[in-house]
Backbone as a ProteinNet text record, in pm:
[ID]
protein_1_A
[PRIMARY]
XXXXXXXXXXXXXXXXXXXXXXXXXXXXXXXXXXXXXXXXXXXXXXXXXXXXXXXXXXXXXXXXXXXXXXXXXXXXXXXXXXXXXXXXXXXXXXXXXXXXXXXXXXXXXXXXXXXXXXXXXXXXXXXXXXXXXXXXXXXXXXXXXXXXXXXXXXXXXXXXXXXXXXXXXXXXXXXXXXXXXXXXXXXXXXX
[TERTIARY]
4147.8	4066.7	3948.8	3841.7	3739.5	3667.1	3570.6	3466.3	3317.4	3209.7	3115.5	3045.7	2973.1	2844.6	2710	2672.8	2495.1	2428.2	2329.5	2210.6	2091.8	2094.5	2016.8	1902.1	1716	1624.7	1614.7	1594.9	1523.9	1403.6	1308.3	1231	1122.9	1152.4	1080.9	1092.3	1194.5	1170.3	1071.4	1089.1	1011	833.7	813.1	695.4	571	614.6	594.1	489.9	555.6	518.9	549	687.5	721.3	837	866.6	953.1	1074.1	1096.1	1223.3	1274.8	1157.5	1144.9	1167.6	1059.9	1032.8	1161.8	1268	1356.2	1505.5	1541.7	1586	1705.6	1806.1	1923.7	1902.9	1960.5	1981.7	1867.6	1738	1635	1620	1685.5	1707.2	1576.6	1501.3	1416.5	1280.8	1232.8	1112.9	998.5	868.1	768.8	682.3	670.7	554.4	399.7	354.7	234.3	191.1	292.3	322	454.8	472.4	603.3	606.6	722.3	762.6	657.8	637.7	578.6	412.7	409.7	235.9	214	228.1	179.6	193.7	319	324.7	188.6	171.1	77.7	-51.1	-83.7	-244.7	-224.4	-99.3	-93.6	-130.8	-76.6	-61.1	-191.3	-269.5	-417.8	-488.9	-470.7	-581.7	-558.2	-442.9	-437.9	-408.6	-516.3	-465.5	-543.9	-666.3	-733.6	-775.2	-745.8	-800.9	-712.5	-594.1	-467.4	-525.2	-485.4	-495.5	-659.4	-766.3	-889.4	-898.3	-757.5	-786.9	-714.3	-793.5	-704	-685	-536.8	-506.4	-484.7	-576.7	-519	-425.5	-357.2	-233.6	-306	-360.5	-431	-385.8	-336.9	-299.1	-371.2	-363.1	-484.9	-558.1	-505.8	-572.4	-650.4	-631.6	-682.9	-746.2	-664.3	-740.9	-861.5	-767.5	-862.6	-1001.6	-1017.3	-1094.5	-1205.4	-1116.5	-1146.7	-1340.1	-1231.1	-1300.9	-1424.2	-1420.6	-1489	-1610.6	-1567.3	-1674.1	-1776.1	-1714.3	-1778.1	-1849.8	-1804	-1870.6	-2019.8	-1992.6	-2109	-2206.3	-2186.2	-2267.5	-2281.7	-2273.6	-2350.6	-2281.8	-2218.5	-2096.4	-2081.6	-2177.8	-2076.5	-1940.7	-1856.6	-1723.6	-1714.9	-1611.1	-1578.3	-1574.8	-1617	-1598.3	-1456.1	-1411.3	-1223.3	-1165.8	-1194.8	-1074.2	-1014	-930.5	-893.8	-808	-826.8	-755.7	-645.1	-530.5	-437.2	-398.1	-435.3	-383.8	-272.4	-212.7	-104	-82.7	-38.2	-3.9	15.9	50.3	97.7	176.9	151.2	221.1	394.8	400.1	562.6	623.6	496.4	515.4	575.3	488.4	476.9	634.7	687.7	803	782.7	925.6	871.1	844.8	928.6	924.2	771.8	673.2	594.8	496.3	484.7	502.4	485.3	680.9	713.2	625.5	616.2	557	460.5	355.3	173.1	182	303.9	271.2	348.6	432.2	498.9	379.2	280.1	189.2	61.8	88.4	-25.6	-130.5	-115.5	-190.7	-209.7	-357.6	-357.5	-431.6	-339.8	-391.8	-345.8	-281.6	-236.1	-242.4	-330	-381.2	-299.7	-216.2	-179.4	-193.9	-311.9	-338.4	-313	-284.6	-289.4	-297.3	-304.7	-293.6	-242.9	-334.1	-287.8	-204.5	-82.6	54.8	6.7	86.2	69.9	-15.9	-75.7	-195.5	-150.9	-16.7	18.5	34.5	-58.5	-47.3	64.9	182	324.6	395.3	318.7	458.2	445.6	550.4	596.2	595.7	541.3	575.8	523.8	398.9	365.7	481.4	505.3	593.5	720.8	755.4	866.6	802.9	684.9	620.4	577.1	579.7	592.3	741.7	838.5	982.3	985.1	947.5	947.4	871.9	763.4	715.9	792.1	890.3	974.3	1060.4	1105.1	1213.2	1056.2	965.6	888.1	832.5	820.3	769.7	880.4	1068.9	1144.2	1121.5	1166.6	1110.3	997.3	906	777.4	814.4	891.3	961.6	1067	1153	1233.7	1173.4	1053.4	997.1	878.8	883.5	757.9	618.7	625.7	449.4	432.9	353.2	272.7	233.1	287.5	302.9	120.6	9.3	-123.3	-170.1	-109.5	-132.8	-117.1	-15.4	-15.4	-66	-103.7	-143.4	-153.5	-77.5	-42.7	-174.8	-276.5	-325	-335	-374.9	-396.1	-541.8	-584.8	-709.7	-748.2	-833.8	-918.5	-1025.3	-1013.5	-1107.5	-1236.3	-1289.3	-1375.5	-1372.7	-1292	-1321.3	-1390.7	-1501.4	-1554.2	-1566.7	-1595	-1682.9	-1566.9	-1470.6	-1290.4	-1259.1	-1234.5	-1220.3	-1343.9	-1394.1	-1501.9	-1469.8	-1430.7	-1445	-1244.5	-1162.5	-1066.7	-1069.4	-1116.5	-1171	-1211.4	-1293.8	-1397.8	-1313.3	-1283.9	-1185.1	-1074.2	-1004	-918	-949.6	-1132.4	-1179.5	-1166.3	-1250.8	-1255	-1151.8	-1001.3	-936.1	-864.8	-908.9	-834.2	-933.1	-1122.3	-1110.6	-1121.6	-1048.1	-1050.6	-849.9	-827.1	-670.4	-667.9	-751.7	-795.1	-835.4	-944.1	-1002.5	-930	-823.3	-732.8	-611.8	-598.3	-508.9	-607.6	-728.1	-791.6	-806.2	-833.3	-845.8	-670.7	-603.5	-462.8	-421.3	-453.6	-472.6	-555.6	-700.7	-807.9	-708.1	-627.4	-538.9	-493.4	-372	-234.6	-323.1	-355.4	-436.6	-500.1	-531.1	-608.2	-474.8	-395.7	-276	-196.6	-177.9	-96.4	-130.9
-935	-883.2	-805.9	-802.2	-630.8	-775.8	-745.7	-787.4	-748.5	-837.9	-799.2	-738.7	-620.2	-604.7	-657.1	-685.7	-723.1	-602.3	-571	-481.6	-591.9	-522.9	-544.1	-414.2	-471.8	-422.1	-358.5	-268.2	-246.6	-218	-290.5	-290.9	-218	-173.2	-36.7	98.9	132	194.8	156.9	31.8	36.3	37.2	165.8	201.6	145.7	12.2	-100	-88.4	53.8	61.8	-20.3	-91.9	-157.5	-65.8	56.9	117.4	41.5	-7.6	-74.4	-159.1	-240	-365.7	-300.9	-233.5	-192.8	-112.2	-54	38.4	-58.7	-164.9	-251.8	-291.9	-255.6	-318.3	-453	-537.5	-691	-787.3	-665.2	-753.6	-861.1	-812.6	-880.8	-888.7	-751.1	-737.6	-845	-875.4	-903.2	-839.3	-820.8	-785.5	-876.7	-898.7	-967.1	-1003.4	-1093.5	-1033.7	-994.6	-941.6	-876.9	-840.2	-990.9	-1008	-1010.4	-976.9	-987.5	-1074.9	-1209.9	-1351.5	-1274.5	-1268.1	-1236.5	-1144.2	-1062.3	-920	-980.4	-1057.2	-1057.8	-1192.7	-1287.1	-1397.1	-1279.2	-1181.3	-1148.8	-1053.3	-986.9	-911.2	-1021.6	-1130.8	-1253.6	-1329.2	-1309.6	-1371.2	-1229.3	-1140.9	-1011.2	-1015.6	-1071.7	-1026.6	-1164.1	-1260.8	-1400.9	-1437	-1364.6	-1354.1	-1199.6	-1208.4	-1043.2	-974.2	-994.1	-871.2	-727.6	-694.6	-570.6	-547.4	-569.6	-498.9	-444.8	-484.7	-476.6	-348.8	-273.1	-171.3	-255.5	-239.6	-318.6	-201.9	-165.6	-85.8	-142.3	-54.5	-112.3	-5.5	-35.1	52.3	26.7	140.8	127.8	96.6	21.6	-0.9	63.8	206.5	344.6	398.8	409.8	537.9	459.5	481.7	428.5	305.7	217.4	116	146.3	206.5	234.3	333.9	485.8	493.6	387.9	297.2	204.9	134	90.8	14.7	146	283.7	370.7	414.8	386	367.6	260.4	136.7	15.1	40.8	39.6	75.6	168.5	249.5	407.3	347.2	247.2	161.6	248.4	288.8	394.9	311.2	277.7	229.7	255.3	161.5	195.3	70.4	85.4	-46.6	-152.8	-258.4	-426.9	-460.6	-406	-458.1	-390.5	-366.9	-279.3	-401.8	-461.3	-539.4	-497	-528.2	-426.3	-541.3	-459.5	-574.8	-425.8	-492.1	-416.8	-481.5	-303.1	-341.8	-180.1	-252.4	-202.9	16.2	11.2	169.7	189.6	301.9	274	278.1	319.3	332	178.1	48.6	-74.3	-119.3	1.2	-63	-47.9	-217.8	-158.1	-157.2	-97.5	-57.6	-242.2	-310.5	-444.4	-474.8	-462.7	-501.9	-437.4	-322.4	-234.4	-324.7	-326	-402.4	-553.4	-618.3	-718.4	-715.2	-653.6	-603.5	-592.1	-502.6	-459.9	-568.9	-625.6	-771.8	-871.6	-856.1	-938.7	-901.2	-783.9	-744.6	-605.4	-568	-535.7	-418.7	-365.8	-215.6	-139.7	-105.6	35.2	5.6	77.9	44.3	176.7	185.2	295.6	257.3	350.8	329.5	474.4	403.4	489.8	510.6	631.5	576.7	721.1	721.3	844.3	998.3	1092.9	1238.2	1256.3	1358.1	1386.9	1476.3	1458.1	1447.6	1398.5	1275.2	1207.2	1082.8	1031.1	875.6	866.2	700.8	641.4	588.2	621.8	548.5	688.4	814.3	906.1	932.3	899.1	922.4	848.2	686.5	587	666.1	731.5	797	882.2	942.2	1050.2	964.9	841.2	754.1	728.6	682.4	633.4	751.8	910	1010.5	1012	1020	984.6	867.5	744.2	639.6	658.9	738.3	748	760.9	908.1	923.5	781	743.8	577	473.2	519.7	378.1	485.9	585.1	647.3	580.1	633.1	633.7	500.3	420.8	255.9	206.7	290	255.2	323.8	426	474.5	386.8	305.4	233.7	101.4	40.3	-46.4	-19	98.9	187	163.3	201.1	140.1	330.9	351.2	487.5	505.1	623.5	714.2	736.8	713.2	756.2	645.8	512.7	356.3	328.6	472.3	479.1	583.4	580.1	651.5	676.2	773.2	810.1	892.5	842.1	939.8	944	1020.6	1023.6	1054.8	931.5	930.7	868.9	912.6	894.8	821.3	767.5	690.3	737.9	852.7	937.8	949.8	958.2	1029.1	905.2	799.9	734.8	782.7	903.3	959.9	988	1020.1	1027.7	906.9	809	636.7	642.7	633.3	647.5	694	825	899.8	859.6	859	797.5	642.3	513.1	397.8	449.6	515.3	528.4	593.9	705.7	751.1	666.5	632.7	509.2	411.8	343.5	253.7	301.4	458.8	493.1	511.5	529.5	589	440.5	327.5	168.6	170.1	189.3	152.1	244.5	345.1	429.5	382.4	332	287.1	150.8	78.3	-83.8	-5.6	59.3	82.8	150	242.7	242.5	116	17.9	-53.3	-195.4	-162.2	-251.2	-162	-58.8	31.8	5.9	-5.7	41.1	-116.3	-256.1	-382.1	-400.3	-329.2	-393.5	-291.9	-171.4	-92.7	-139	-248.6	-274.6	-408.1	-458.6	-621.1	-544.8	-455.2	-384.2	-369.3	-286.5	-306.7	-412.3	-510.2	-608.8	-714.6
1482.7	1377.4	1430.7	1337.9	1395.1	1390.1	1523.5	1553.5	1496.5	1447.7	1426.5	1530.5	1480.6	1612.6	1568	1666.2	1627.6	1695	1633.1	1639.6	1775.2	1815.1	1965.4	1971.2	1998.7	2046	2168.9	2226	2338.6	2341.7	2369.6	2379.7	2428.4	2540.5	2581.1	2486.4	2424.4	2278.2	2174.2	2137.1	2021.4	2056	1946.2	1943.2	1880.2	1819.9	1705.8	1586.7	1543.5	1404.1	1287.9	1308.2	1180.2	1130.9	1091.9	1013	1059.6	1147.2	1137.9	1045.4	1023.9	932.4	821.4	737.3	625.5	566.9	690.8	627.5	649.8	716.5	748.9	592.1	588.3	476.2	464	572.1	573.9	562.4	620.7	609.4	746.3	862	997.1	1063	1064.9	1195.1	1157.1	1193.4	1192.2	1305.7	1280.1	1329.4	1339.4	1491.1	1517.1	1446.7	1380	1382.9	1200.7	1173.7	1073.1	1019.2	982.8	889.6	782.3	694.8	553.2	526.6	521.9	472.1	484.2	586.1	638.9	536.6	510.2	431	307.2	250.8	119.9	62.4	175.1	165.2	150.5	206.3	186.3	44	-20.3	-107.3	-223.1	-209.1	-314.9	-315.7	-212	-244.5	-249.9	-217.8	-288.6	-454.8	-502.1	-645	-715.2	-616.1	-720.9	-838.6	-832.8	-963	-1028.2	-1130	-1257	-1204.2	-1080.5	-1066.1	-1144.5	-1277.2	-1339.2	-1329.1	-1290.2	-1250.9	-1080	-976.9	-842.8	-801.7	-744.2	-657.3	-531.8	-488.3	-385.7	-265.8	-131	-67.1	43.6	58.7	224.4	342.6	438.8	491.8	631.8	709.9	841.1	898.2	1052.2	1145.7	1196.6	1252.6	1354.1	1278.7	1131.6	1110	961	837.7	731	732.8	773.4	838.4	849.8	999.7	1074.5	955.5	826.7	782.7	691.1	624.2	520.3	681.9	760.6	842.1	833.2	871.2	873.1	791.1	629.9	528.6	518	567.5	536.4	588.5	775.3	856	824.1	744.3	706.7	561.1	509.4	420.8	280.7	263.4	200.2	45.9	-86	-145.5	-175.1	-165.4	-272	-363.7	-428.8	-514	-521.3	-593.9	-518.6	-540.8	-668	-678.8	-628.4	-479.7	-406.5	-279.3	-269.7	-184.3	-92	18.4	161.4	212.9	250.5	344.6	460.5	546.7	687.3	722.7	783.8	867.1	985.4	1073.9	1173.4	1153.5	1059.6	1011.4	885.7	802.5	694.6	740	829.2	860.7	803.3	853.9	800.7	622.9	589.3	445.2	309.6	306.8	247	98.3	81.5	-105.5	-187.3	-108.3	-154.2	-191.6	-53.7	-117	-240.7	-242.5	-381.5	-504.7	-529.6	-624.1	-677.8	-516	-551.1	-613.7	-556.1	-610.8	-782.1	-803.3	-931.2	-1018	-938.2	-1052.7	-1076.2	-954.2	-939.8	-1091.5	-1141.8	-1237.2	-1119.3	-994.7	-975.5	-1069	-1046.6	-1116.2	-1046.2	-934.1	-881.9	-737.2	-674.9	-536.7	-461.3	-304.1	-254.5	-133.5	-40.9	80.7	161.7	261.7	349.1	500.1	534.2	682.4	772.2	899.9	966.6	943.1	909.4	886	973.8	869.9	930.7	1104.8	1212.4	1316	1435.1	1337.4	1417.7	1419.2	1402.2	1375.6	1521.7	1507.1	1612.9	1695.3	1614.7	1636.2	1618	1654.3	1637.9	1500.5	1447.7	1336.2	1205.2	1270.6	1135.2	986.8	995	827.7	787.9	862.7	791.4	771.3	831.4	728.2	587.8	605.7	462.5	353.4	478.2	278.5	250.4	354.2	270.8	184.9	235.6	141.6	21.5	-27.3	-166.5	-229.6	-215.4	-314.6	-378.1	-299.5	-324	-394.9	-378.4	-431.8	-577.2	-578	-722.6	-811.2	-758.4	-843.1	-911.2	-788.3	-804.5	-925.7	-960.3	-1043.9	-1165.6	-1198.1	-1290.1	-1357.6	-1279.3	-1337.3	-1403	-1378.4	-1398.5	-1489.3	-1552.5	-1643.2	-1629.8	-1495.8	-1418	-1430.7	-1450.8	-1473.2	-1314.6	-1304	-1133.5	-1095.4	-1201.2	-1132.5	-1083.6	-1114.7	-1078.6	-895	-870.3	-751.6	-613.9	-542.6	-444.3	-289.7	-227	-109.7	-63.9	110.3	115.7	283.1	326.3	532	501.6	553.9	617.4	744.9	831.8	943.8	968.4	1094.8	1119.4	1098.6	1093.5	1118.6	933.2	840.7	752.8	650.6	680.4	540.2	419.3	415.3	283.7	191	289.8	189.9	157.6	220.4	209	88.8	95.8	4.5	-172.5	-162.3	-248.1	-290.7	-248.8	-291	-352.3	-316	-364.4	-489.4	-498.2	-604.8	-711.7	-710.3	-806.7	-811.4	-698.3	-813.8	-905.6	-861.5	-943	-1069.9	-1097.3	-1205	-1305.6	-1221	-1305.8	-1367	-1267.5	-1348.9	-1465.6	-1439.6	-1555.4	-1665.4	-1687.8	-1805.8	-1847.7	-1749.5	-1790.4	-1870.5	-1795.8	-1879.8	-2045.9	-2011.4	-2170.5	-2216.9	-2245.4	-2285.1	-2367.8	-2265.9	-2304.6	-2424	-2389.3	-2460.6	-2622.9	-2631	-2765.9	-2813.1	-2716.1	-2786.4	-2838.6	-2783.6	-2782.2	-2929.2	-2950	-3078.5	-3186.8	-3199	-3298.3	-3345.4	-3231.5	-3266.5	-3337.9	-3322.4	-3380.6	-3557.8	-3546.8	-3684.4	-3764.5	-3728.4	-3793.5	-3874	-3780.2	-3804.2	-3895.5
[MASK]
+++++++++++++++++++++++++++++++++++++++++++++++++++++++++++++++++++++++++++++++++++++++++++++++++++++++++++++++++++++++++++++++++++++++++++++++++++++++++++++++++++++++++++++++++++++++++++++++

């Protein structure tokens, strides 16, 4: 009969972005450090209370990251309901956890990470702008409204963008909340 093959690492290849994991069928690989469990445990306590008031960002290590730290230091307000989970590169970030955030109630999910030809891993971002498309469709089938979400490359160097992205997403949750609260006191007037 046909023999199975197993999928075998070499190690001196991997550049350990994660896209392996994140793009992974069977769900085999794991990443050190930053596994399935790990990421989904800090997504699940960023949104364990008021979920729909939190922008949840996924922020690579090199660059977004470093981004928000630069803002912090340069005393930068941004938002208080913006909750950060790092990881290694967005190449990391799978649509799973996506899904999860927003099954979770989140409202508003920002994933940032290294401008296209500055990834620290090569290439992992530019897996993660192919992956938008598969996570928009994804938010379409589940009738989560496409502005709830957001793709951006930012730099360690760039706070005032970390900055000014936070902030406009804050704003735009809460003109989406007040929305759903006017459309909430209607439907109650009605009935």
């Amino acid at each position: 009969g046909k023999q199975k093959k197993r999928s075998t690492l070499t190690s001196a290849l991997c550049k350990g972005c994660g896209t392996c994991a994140a793009e992974c069928p069977t769900v085999a690989i794991e990443m050190k450090h930053f596994t399935d469990a790990q990421i989904q445990a800090q997504i699940d306590a960023a949104l364990k209370e008021d979920p729909e008031n939190k922008v949840l960002g996924i922020l690579c290590n090199w660059c977004s990251y470093g981004g928000a730290d630069t803002a912090g230091t340069a005393r930068m307000q941004y938002p208080t309901n913006l909750r950060i989970v790092r990881v290694m590169c967005t190449g990391r970030v799978d649509k799973k956890f996506i899904e999860r955030a927003f099954d979770l109630g989140a409202g508003m999910i920002l994933i940032a990470g290294c401008h296209q030809g500055d990834c620290h891993y090569i290439s992992g971002n530019h897996h993660m702008a192919k992956r938008e498309k598969l996570i928009r469709r994804m938010l379409d089938k589940k009738g989560v409204n496409q502005d709830r979400f957001r793709l951006e490359w930012i730099s360690a160097s760039e706070g005032v963008k970390f900055q000014m992205v936070a902030t406009e997403m804050a704003e735009k949750l809460d003109k989406f909340n007040a929305t759903k609260v006017e459309v909430a006191e209607v439907s109650e007037t009605t009935n």
